[in-house]
C-alpha positions in Angstrom: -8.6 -47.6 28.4 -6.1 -47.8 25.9 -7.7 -44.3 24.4 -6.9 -42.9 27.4 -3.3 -44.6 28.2 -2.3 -42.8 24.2 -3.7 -39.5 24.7 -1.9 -39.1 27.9 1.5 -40.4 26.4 1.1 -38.0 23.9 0.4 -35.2 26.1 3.4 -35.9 28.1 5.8 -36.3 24.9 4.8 -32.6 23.6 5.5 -31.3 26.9 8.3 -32.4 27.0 9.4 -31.3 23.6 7.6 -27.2 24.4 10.2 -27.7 27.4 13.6 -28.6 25.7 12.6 -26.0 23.4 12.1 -23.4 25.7 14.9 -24.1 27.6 17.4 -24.0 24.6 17.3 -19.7 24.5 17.1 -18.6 27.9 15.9 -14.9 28.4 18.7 -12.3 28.8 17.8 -9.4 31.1 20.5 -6.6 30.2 21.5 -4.7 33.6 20.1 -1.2 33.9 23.2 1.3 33.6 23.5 3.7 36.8 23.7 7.7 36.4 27.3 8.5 37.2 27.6 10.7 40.4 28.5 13.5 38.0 25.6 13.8 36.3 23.4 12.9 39.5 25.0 15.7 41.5 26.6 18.0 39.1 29.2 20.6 40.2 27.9 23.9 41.5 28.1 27.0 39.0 31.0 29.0 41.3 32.3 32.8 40.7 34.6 32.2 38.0 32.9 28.8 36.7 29.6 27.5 35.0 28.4 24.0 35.0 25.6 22.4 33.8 24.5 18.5 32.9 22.3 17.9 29.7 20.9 14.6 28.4 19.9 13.1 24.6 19.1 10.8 22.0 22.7 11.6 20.5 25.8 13.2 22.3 25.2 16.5 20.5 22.0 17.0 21.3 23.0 16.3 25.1 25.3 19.1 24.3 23.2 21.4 23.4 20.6 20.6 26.2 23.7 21.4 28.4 24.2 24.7 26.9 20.1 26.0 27.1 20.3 24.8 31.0 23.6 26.6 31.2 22.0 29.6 29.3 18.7 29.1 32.1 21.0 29.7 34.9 22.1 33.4 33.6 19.1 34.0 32.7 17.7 33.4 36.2 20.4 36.2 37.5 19.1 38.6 34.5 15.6 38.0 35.6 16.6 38.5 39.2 18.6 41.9 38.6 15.6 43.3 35.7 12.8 42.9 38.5 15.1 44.2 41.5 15.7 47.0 39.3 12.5 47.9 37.8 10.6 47.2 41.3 13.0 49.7 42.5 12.3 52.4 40.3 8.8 51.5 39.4 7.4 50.1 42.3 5.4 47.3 39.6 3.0 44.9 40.5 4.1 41.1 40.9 1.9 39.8 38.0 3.2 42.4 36.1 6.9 41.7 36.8 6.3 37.9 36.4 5.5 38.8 32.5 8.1 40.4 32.2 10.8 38.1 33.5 9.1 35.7 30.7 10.1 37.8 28.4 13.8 38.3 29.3 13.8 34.5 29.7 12.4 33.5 26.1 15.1 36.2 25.1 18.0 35.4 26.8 17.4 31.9 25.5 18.7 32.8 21.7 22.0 33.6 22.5 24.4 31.2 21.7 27.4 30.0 24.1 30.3 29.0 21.8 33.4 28.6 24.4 32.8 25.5 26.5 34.4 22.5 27.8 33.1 18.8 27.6 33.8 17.3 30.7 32.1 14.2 30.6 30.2 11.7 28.2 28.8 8.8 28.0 26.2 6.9 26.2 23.3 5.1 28.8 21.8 2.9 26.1 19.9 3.2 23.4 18.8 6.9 22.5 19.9 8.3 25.6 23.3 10.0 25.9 24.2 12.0 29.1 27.0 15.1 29.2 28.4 17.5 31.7 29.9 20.9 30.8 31.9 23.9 31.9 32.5 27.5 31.0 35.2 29.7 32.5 33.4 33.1 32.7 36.1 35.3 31.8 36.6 34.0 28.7 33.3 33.4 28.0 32.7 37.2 28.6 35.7 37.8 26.2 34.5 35.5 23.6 31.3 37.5 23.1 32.8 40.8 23.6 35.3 39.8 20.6 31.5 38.9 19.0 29.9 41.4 19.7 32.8 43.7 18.2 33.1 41.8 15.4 29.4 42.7 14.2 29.5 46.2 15.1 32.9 46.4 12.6 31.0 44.6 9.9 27.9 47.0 10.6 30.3 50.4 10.5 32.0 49.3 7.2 28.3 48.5 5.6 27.5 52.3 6.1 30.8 53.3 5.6 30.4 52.3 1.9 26.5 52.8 1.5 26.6 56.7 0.9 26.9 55.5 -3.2 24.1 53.6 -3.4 20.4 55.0 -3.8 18.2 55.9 -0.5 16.2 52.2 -1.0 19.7 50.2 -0.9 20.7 52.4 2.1 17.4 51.7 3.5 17.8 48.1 3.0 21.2 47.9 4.4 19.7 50.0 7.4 17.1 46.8 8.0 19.8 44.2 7.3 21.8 45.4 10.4 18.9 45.9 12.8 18.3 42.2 12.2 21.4 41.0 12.2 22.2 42.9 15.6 18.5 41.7 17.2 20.4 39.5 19.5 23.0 41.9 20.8 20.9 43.2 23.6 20.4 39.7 25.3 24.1 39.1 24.4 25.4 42.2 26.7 22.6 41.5 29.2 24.8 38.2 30.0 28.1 39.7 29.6 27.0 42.6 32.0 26.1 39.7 34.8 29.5 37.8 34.0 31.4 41.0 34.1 29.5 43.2 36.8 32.0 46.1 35.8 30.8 45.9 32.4 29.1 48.5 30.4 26.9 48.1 27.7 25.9 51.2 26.8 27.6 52.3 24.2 26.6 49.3 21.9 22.7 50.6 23.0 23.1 53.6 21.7 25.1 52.3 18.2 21.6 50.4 18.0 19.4 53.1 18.6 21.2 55.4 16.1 21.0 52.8 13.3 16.9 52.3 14.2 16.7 56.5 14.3 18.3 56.7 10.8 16.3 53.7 9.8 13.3 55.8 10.4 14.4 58.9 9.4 15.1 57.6 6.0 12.4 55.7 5.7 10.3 58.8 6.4 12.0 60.4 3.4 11.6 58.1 0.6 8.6 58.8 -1.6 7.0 56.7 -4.8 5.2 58.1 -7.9 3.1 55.0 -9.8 2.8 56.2 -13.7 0.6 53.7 -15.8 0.0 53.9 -19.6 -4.0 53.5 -20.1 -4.5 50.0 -20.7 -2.5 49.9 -16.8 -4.5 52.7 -15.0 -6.9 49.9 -13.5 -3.5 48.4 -11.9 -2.3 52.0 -9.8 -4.5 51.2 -7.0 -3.3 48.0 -5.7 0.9 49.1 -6.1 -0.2 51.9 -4.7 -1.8 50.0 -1.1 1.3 47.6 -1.5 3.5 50.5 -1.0 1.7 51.6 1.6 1.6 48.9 3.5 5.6 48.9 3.6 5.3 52.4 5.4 6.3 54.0 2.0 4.7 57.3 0.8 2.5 57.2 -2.6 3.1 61.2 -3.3 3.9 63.6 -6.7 7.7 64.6 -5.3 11.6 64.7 -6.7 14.9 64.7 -5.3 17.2 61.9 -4.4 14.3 59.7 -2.2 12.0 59.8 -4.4 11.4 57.1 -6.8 9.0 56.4 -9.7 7.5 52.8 -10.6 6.0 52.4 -14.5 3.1 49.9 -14.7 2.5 49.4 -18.8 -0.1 46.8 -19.6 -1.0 45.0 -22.9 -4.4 43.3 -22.4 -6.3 41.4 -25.5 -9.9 40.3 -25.5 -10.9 36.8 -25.8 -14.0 34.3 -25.1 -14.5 30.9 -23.8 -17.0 28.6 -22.7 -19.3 32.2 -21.9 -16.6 34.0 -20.2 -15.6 37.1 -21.3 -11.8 37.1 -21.1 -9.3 40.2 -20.5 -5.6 38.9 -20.9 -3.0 41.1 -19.5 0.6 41.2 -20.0 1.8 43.7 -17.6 5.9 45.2 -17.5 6.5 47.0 -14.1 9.7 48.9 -13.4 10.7 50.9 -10.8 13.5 53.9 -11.2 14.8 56.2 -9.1 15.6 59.5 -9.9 18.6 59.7 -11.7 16.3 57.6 -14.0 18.3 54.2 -13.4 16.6 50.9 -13.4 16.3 49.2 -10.0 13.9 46.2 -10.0 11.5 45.0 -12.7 9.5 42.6 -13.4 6.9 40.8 -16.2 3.1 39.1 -15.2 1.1 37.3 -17.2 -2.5 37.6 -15.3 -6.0 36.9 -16.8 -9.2 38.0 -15.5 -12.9 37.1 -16.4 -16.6 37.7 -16.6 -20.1 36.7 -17.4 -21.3 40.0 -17.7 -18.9 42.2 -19.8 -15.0 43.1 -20.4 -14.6 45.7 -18.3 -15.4 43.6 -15.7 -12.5 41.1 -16.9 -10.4 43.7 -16.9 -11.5 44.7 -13.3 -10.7 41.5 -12.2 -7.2 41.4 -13.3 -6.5 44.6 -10.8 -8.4 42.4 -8.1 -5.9 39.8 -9.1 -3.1 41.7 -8.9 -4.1 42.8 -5.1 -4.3 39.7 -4.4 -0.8 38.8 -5.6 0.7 41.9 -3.8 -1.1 40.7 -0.4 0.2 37.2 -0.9 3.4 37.9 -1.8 4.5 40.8 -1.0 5.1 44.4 -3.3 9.0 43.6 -3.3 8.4 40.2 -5.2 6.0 41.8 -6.9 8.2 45.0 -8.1 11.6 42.6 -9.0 13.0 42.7 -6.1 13.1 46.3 -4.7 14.3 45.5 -1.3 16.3 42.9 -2.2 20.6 43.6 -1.4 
């Protein structure tokens, strides 16, 4: 009896101790912060206005959410006017003109809208930030018109100014400004639905000119590959990696043609049963003035079981290789470098 009466007062005391512990830190629920009615029914993208809500883990990245949805709603009126237009004329299939508005969509999507308002920001807690912006469309339009202008002018003087340089500089000057202006196209398809009076063709045509003399030249420029005889083994693969850059391998002169000098120094050595064939090969390319444009040194080995001239086989398979992997400019020194 007494057992009993102990464990039960002992029971009861470490209750009540669990309790007054418990009871020292209550539980604090924080209250759930409530979308503002501007983020929950955003403004309506008017005639003269664009508006758009975005949402984060950091207040730029909200922003930036903002501008791609802002950026989805022109691109809906591009996709909209593109399959009007090409239904129209074309009379294409549905499936078909689905694809396509893809494609103007994924496009659209890389042009960047600088000229924007912050209307609204706040912060809901941890990791998420919430944000509403605006863009006047006027100037908006005359922001990347003044863009747009800005890298034709820097495109005009680059050509302006290339005439002195050899046809491979030209050429690469020719490829620097078809990249740089890759974007222009989806840039003037918004302008043209911001400014409905607006006319893009005249910066199409500056883009297809550059392409056109980007092919032309490219069509014009010829290589020679010279090799002392230790090198002859090592023609082959330049000549593929040249090749494979849409350049001509072909006996010519003149101002587009250009010779590249392969010399090679290889010893003979053994080890462990391998026949070894160390070359130290010296490549330089000139054009035809005789001026030094790229160049470059490689230290390659090759080896075989059988004999050397299979080592020194596999020092031309290594050298394909090298070309394939990284390329005949890195290969050459640089050729198509600016």
């Amino acid at each position: 009896m007494k057992h009993s009466r102990l464990i039960l007062a002992l029971t009861t005391l470490a209750l009540l101790f669990l309790t007054a512990c418990g009871g020292s830190k209550p539980l604090v629920v924080a209250p759930k912060k409530t979308l503002p009615t501007w983020y929950t029914l955003p403004q309506k993208t008017t005639q003269t206005t664009l508006y758009a809500v975005g949402e984060g883990s950091n207040k730029k990245d909200a922003i930036a959410n903002a501008l791609s949805m802002m950026i989805s709603t022109l691109s809906v009126s591009i996709e909209s006017r593109y399959n009007s237009k090409t239904i129209e004329q074309q009379g294409i299939k549905n499936s078909y003109q689905t694809t396509n508005s893809s494609e103007v969509s994924a496009d659209i999507s890389r042009v960047r809208i600088s000229n924007y308002e912050l209307l609204h920001a706040q912060s809901m807690g941890f990791n998420n930030y919430i944000v509403a912006i605006k863009a006047d469309k006027q100037k908006l339009f005359d922001s990347m018109q003044s863009d747009v202008k800005r890298a034709f002018n820097v495109v005009d003087t680059r050509h302006k100014s290339s005439v002195k340089y050899n046809a491979i500089k030209q050429l690469n000057l020719y490829k620097k400004s078809i990249v740089e202006l890759t974007d222009i196209p989806n840039t003037l398809n918004i302008m043209s639905v911001l400014n409905p009076n607006f006319t893009a063709q005249a910066y199409i045509s500056k883009i297809q000119a550059i392409e056109t003399n980007y092919s032309n030249l490219l069509s014009k420029i010829t290589f020679s590959v010279e090799s002392n005889r230790d090198a002859n083994n090592l023609k082959t693969p330049l000549s593929s990696g040249l090749n494979a850059k849409k350049l001509q391998v072909k006996k010519s002169k003149g101002k587009y043609h250009f010779r590249v000098k392969i010399s090679s120094k290889t010893e003979k050595a053994s080890s462990y049963g391998f026949t070894l064939a160390r070359s130290a090969i010296t490549l330089t390319t000139k054009d035809y003035k005789g001026h030094i444009i790229a160049s470059n040194k490689l230290n390659i080995n090759g080896q075989s079981t059988q004999s050397y001239a299979i080592a020194k086989e596999s020092v031309a398979i290594k050298l394909n290789a090298l070309i394939e992997k990284e390329g005949i400019d890195k290969v050459l020194g640089g050729l198509f470098r600016l």
